[in-house]
C-alpha positions as a Markdown table, in Angstrom:
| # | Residue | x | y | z |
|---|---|---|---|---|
| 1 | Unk | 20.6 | 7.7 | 1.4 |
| 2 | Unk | 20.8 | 4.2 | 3.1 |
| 3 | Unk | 16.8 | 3.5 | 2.6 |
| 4 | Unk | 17.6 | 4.4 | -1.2 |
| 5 | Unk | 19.9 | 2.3 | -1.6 |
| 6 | Unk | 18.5 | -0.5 | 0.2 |
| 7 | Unk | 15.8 | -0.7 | -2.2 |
| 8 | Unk | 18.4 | -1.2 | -4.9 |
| 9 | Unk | 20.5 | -4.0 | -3.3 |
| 10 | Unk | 20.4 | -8.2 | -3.3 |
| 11 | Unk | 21.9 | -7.9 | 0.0 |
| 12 | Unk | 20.2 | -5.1 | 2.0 |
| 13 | Unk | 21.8 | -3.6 | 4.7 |
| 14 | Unk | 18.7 | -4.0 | 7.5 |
| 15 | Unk | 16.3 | -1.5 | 9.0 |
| 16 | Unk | 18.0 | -2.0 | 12.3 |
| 17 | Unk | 21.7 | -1.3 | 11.6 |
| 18 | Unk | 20.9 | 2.2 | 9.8 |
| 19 | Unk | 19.0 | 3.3 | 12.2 |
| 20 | Unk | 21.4 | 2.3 | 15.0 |
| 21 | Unk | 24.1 | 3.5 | 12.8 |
| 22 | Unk | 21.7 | 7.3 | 12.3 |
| 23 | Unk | 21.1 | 7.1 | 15.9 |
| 24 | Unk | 25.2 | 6.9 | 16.8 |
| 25 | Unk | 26.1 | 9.4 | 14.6 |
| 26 | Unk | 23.2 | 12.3 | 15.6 |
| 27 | Unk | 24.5 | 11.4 | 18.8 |
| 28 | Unk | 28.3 | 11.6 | 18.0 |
| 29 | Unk | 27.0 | 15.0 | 16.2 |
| 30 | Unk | 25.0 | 16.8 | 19.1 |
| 31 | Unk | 28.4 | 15.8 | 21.1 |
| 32 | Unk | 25.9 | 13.1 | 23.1 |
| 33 | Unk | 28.7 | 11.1 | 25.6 |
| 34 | Unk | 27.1 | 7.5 | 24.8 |
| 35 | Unk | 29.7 | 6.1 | 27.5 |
| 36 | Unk | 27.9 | 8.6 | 30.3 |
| 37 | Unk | 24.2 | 7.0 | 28.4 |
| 38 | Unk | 25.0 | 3.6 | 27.9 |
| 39 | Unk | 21.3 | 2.2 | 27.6 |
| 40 | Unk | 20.6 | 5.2 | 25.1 |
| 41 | Unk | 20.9 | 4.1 | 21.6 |
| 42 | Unk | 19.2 | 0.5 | 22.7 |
| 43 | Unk | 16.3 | 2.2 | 24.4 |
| 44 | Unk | 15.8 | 4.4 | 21.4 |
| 45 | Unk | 16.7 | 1.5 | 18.9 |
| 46 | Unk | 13.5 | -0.3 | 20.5 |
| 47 | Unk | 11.1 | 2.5 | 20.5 |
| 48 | Unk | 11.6 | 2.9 | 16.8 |
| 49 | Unk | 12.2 | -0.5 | 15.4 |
| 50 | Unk | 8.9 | -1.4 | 17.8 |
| 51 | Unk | 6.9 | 1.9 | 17.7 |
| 52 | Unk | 3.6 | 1.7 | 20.2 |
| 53 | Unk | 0.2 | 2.2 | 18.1 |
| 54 | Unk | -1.4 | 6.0 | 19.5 |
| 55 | Unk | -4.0 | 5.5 | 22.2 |
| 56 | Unk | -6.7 | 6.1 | 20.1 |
| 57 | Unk | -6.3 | 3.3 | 17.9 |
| 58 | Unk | -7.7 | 0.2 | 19.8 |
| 59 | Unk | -10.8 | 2.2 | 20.1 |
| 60 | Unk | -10.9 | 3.4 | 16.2 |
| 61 | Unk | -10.0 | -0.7 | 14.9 |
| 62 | Unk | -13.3 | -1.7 | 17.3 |
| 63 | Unk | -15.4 | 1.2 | 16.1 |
| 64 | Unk | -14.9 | 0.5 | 12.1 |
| 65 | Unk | -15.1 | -2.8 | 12.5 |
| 66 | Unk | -18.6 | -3.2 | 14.5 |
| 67 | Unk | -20.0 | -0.5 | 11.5 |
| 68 | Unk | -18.6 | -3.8 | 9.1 |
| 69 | Unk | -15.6 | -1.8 | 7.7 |
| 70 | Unk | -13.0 | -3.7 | 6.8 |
| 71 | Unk | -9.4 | -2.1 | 7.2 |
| 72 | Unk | -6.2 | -2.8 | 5.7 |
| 73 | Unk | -2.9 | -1.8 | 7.4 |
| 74 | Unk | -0.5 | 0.2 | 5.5 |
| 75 | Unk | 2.7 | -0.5 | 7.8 |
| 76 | Unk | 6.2 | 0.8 | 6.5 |
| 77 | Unk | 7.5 | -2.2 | 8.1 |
| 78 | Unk | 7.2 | -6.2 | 7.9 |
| 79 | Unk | 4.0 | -8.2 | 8.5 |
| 80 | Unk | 5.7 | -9.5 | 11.9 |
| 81 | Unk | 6.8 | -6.4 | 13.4 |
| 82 | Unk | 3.2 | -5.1 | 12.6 |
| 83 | Unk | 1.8 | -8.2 | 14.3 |
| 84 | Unk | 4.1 | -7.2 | 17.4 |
| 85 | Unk | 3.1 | -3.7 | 18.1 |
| 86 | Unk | -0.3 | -4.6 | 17.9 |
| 87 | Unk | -2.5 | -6.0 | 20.8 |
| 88 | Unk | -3.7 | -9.6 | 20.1 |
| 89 | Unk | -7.2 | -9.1 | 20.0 |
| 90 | Unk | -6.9 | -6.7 | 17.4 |
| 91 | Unk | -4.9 | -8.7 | 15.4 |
| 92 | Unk | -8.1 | -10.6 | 13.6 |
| 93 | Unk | -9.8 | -7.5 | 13.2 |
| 94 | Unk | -6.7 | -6.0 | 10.5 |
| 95 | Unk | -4.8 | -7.1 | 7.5 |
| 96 | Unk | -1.3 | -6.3 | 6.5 |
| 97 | Unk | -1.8 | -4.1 | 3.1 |
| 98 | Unk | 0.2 | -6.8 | 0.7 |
| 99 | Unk | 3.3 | -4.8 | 0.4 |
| 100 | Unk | 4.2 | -2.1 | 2.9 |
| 101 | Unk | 5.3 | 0.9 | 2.1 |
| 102 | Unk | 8.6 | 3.2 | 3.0 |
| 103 | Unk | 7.9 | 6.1 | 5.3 |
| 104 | Unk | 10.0 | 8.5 | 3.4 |
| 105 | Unk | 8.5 | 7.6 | -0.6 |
| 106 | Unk | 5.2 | 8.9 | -2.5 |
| 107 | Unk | 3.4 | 5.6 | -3.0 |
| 108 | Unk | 4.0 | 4.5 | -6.9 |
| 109 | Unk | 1.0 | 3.7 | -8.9 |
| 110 | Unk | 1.6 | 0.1 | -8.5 |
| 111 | Unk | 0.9 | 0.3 | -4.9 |
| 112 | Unk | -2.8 | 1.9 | -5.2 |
| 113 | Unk | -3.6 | -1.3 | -7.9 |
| 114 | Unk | -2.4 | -3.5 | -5.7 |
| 115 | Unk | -4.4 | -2.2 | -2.6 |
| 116 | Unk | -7.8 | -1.8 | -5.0 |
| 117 | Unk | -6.8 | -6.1 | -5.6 |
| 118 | Unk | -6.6 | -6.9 | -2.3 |
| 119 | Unk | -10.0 | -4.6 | -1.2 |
| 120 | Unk | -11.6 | -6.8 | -4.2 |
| 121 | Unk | -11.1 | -10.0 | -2.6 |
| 122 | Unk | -13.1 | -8.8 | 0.2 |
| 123 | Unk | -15.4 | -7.0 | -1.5 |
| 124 | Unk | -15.9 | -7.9 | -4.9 |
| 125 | Unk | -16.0 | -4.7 | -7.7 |
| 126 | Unk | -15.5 | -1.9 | -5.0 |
| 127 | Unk | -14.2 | 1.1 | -7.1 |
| 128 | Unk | -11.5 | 3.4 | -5.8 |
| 129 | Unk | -14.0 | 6.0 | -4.3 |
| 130 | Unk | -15.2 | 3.6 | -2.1 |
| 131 | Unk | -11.8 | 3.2 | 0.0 |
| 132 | Unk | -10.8 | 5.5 | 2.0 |
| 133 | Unk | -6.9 | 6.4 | 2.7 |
| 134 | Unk | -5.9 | 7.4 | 6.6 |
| 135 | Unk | -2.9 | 8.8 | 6.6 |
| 136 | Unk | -0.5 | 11.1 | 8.6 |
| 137 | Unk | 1.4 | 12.1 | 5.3 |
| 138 | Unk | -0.1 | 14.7 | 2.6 |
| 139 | Unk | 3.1 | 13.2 | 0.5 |
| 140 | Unk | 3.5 | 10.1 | 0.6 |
| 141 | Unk | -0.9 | 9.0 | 0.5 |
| 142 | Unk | -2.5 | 12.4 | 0.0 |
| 143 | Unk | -1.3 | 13.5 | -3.0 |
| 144 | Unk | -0.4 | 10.2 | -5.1 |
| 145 | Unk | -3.7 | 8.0 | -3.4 |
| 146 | Unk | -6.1 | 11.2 | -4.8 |
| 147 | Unk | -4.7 | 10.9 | -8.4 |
| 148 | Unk | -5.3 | 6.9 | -7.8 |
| 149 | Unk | -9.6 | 8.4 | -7.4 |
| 150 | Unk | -9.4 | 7.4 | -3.9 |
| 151 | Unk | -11.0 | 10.0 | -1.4 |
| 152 | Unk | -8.1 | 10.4 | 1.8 |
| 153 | Unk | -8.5 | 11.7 | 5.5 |
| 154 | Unk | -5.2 | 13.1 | 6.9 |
| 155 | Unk | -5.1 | 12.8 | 10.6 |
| 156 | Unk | -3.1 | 16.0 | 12.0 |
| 157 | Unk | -2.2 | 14.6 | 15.3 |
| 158 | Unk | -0.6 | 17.7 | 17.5 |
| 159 | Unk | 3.3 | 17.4 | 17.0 |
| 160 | Unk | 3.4 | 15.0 | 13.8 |
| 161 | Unk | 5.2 | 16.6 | 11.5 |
| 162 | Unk | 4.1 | 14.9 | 8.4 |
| 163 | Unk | 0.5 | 15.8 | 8.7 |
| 164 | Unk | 1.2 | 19.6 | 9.9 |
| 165 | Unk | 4.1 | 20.8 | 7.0 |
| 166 | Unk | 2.3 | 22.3 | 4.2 |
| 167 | Unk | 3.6 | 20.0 | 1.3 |
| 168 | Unk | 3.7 | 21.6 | -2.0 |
| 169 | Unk | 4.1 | 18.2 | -4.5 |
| 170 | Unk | 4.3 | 19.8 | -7.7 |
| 171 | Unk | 4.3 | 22.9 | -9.6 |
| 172 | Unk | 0.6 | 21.8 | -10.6 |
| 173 | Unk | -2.8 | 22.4 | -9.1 |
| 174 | Unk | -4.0 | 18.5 | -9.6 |
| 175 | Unk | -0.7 | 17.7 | -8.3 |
| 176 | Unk | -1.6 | 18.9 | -4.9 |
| 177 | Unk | -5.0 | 17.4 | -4.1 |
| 178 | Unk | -6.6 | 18.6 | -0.9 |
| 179 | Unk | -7.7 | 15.4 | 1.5 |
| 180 | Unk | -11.5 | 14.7 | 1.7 |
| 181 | Unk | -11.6 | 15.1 | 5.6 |
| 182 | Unk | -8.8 | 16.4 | 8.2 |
| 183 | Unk | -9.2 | 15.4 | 11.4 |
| 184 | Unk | -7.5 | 15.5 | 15.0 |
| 185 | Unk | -7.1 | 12.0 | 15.7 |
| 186 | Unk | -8.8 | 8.8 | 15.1 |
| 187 | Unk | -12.0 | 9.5 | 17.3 |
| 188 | Unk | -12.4 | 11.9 | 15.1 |
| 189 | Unk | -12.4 | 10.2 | 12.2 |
| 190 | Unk | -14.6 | 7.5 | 13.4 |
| 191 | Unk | -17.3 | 10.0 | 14.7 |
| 192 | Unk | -17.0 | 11.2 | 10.7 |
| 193 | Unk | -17.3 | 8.0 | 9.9 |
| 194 | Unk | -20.2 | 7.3 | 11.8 |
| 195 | Unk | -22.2 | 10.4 | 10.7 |
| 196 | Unk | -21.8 | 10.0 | 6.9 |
| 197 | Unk | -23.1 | 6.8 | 7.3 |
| 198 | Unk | -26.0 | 7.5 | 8.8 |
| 199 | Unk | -26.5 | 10.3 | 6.3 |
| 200 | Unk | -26.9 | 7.5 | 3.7 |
């Protein structure tokens, strides 16, 4: 309810007093003594507000980018905090998709043109079917970046559970497009990757 109304307020309340506030109450909730943990909503705070990319994905960023893909970040957070969880020398090798994008919406339509602007100014007239979508979230990239004509890998990492709930969008078939690929993890993906290319 805060993140929804965020998006509709001048003055925003910010990212890190909800989720301090979330993490006091659950706490307050599962009858959690803070005084006896007095490091654990800060400790948590961090982890969230400053989340550690997967293991995989120094390995998947240099993969993609010595095949000459280009790749375009979708964070559901600022420019600079995606700048901070990343390891400088990856940095160059990554751009910041030109709006991010909330963790708990569908992407709006205005979202996909945007991101087919943006993969035009580095590669002039590529078409939708030529960008590919990553995504942990059948939801919120699946289901709206398919109607958009783009094809989409969902990456079901064990324990996520974004990629592993079976979503049901809407009450229509087209409405619930299937992704192009599923894979385990980024390796994975770039080993797909890899192989279709060489197909070519």
């Amino acid at each position: 309810e805060a993140l929804t109304a965020r998006k509709d307020q001048s003055m925003a309340t910010s990212i890190a007093a909800i989720v301090d506030s979330t993490l006091r109450t659950l706490a307050s909730r599962s009858k959690i003594p803070l005084q006896a943990h007095p490091t654990l909503v800060a400790t948590a705070l961090a982890e969230i507000l400053n989340p550690a990319p997967y293991s995989d994905v120094e390995y998947a960023i240099n993969s993609l980018s010595s095949h000459g893909r280009s790749i375009i970040v979708i964070p559901p957070y600022s420019e600079v905090t995606m700048r901070r969880c990343l390891p400088f020398t990856l940095q160059p090798k990554v751009r910041p998709a030109n709006e991010p994008l909330s963790i708990h919406f569908a992407a709006p339509d205005s979202f996909f043109e945007s991101l087919l602007a943006q993969c035009r100014d580095i590669v002039p007239g590529i078409r939708p079917k030529d960008v590919l979508l990553v995504t942990t979230s059948v939801a919120r990239i699946v289901a709206p970046g398919s109607l958009a004509g783009h094809p989409t890998a969902l990456v079901k990492r064990h324990g996520t559970l974004a990629s592993n709930v079976q979503f049901v969008v809407g009450n229509r078939a087209p409405m619930n497009p299937l992704p192009s690929i599923v894979v385990g993890d980024l390796m994975e993906l770039c080993a797909s990757v890899c192989s279709s290319e060489n197909r070519q």
